[in-house]
ROPAKE-611122 format. One record per residue (C-alpha): residue in one letter; x, y, z; residue number from 1. Coordinates in Angstrom, 3 decimals, always signed. Layout:
residues N
 residu        u        v        w num
      A        X        Y        Z NUM
...
end
This chain:
residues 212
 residu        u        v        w num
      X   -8.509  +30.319   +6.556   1
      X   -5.825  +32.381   +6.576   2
      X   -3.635  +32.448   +2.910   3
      X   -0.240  +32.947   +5.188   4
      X   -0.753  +29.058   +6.649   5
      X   +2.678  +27.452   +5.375   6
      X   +1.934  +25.367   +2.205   7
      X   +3.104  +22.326   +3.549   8
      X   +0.143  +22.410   +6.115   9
      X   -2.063  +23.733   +3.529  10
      X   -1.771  +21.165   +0.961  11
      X   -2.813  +17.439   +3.342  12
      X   -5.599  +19.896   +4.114  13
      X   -6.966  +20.695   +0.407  14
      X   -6.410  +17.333   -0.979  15
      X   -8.501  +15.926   +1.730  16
      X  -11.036  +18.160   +1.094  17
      X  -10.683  +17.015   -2.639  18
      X  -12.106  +13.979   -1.955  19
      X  -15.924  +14.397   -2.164  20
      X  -15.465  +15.983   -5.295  21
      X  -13.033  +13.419   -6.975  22
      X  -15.397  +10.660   -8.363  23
      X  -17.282  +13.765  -10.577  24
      X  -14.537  +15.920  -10.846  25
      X  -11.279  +13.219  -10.944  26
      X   -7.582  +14.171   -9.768  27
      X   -8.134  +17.474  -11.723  28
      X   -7.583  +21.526  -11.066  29
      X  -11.850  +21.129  -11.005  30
      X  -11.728  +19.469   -7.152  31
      X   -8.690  +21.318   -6.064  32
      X  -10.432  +24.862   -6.690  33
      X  -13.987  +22.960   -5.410  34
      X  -11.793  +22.116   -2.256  35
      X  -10.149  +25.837   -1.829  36
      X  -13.682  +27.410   -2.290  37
      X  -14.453  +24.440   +0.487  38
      X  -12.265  +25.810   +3.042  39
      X  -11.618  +29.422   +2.244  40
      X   -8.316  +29.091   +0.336  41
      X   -7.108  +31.428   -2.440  42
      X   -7.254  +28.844   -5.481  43
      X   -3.631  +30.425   -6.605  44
      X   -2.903  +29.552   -3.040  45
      X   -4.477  +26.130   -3.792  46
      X   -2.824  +25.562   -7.076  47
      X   +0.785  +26.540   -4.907  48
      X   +0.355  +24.345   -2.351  49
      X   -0.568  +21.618   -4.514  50
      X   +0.634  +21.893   -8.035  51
      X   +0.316  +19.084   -9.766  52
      X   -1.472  +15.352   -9.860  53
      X   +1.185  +13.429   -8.595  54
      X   +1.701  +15.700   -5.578  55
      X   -2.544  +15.131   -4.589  56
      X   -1.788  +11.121   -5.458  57
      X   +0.792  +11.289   -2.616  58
      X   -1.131  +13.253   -0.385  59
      X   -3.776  +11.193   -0.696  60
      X   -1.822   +8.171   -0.598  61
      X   -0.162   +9.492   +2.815  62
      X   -3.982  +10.185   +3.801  63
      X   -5.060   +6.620   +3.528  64
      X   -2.090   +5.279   +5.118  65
      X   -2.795   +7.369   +8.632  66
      X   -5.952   +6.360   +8.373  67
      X   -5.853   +2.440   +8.089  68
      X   -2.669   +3.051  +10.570  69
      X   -5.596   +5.016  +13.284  70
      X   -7.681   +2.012  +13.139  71
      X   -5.129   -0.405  +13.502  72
      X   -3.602   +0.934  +16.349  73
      X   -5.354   -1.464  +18.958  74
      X   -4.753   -4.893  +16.366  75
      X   -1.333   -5.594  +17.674  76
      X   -2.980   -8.898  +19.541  77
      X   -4.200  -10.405  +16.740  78
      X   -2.148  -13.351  +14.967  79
      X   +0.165  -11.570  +12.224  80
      X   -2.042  -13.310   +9.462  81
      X   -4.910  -11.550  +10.859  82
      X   -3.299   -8.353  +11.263  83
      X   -2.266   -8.202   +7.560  84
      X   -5.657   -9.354   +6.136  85
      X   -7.416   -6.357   +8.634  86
      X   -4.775   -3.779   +7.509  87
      X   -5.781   -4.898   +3.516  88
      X   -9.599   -4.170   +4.364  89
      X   -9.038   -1.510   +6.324  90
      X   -7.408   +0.327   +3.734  91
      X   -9.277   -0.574   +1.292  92
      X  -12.145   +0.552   +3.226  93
      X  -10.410   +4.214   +3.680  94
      X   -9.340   +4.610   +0.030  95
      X  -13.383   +4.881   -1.235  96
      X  -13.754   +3.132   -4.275  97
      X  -14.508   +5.788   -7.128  98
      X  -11.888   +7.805   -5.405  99
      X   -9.458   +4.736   -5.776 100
      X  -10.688   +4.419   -9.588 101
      X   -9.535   +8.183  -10.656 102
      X   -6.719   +7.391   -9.314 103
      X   -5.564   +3.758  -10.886 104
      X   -7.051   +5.484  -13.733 105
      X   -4.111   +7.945  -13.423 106
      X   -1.242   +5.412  -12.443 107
      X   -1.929   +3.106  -15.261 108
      X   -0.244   +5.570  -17.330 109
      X   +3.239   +4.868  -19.225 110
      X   +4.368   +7.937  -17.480 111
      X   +3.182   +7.822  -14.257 112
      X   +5.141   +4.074  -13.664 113
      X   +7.611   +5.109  -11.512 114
      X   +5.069   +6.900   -9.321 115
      X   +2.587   +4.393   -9.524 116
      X   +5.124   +1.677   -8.155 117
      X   +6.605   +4.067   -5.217 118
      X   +3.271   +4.591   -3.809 119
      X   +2.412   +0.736   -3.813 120
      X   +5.372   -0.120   -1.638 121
      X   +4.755   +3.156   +0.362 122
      X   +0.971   +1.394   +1.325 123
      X   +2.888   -2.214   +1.724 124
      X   +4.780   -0.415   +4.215 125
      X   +2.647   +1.156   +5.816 126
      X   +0.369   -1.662   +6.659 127
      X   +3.356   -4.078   +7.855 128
      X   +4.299   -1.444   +9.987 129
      X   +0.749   -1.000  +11.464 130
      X   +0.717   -4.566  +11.561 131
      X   +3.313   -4.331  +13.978 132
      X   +6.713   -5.604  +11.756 133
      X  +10.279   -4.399  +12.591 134
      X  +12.086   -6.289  +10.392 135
      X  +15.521   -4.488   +9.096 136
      X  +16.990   -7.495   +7.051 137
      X  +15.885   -8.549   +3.848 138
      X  +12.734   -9.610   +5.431 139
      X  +12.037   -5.715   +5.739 140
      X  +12.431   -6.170   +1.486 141
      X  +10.477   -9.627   +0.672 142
      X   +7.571   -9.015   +3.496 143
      X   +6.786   -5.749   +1.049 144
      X   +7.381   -7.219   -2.221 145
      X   +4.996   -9.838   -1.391 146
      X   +2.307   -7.424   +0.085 147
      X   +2.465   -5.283   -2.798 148
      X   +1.938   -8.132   -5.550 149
      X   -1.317   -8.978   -3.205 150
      X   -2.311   -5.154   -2.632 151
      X   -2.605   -4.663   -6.379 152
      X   -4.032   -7.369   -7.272 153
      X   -6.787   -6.717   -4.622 154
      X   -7.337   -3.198   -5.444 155
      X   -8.216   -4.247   -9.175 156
      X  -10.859   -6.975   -7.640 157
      X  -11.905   -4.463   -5.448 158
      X  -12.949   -2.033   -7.932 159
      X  -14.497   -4.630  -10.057 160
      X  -16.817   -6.278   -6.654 161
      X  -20.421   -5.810   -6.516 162
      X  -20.942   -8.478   -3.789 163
      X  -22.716   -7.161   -0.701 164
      X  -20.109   -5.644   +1.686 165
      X  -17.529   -6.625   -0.686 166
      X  -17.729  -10.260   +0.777 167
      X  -16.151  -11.582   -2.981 168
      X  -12.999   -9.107   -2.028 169
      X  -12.719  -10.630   +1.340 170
      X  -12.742  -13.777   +0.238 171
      X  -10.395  -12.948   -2.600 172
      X   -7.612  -11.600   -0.039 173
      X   -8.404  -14.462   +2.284 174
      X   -6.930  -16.521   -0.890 175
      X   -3.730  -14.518   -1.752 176
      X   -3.006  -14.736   +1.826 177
      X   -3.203  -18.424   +2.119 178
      X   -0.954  -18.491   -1.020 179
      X   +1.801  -16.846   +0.299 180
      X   +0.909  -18.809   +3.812 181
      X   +1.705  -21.747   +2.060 182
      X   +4.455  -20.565   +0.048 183
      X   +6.084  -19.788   +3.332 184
      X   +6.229  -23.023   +4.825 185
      X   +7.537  -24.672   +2.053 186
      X  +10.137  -22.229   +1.836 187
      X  +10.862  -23.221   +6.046 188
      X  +10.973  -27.046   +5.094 189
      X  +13.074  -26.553   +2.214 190
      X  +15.448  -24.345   +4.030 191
      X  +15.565  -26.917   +6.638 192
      X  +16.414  -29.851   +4.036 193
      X  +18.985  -27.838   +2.743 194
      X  +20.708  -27.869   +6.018 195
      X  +20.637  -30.890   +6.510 196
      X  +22.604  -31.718   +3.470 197
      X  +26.340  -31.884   +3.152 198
      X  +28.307  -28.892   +2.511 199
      X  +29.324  -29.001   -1.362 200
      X  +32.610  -27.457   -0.971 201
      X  +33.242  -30.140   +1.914 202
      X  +32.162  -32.666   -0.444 203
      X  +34.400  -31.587   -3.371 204
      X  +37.678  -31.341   -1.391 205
      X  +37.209  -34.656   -0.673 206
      X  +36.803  -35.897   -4.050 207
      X  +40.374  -33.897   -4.682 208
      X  +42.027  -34.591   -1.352 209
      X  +40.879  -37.981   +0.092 210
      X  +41.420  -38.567   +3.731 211
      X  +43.977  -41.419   +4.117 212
end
């Protein structure tokens, strides 16, 4: 490969060929020269394009996300419930699980917080919008919130599941889903009692100003 390919289309490139050598190697200068040798890259090329950890954590990160995005490009008939609980296997299923290890490894550093948590709402987002959401209130905001709290949660079972095809992990997300299912419509029927009710301020002025 050419060394004059801009480094913004060289780097995607290198960190995906990182991955194969990432659960011996980890996130380390040790995969990134195993992927430049891989495609024909100067490693000081390498090392430009991609010079540090938390630069192949977001590449990687972007990676997964266009991948679980590919295969749920033809899920946009499913119910919404379904949609999210395919979008949380599928990118599970994308991530590969030693690979996914390095790099919680990594994140669970004091350091590495703020990048940890921008990269967790970056996959929340990414799977409500292959799920098909266009929310721009502050649904956009509590839709992702919620995601992420189950997304992390599930990536820590997930590492930890030695049931055949992961069928514990399934059945794990299956549950957080239903949580926040049921969470949901108690949050409907309490909005709609709330309604219902008499407006305080209505209530109040005529306690101080009675109607004669």
């Amino acid at each position: 490969m050419a060394d004059d390919t801009p480094l913004a289309e060289l780097a995607p490139r290198l960190v995906a060929a990182m991955l194969p050598h990432v659960p011996f190697d980890g996130w380390t200068d040790a995969s990134l020269k195993a992927a430049a040798a891989d495609l024909g890259i100067d490693p000081d090329i390498a090392a430009l394009a991609v010079p540090d950890v938390a630069t192949m954590l977001s590449l990687w990160t972007a990676h997964v996300n266009a991948g679980m995005a590919e295969v749920m490009a033809g899920a946009h008939n499913m119910k919404i419930r379904d949609r999210i609980r395919t979008a949380l296997v599928t990118r599970l299923e994308h991530g590969d699980r030693e690979v996914t290890r390095r790099a919680l490894a990594i994140l669970a550093r004091p350091e590495h917080a703020a990048l940890s948590a921008r990269l967790l709402w970056q996959a929340a987002d990414a799977m409500w919008r292959a799920a098909g959401d266009t929310a721009t209130d502050y649904n956009h905001y509590t839709k992702r919130a919620i995601l992420s709290g189950i997304y992390s949660a599930t990536l820590l079972y997930w590492t930890q599941d030695d049931s055949e095809d992961f069928a514990d992990t399934r059945a794990f997300i299956d549950r957080r889903i239903e949580g926040v299912m049921q969470f949901e419509k108690a949050k409907a029927k309490l909005t709609g009692l709330m309604g219902k009710l008499p407006d305080p301020a209505r209530v109040l002025g005529r306690l101080r100003y009675p109607a004669v």
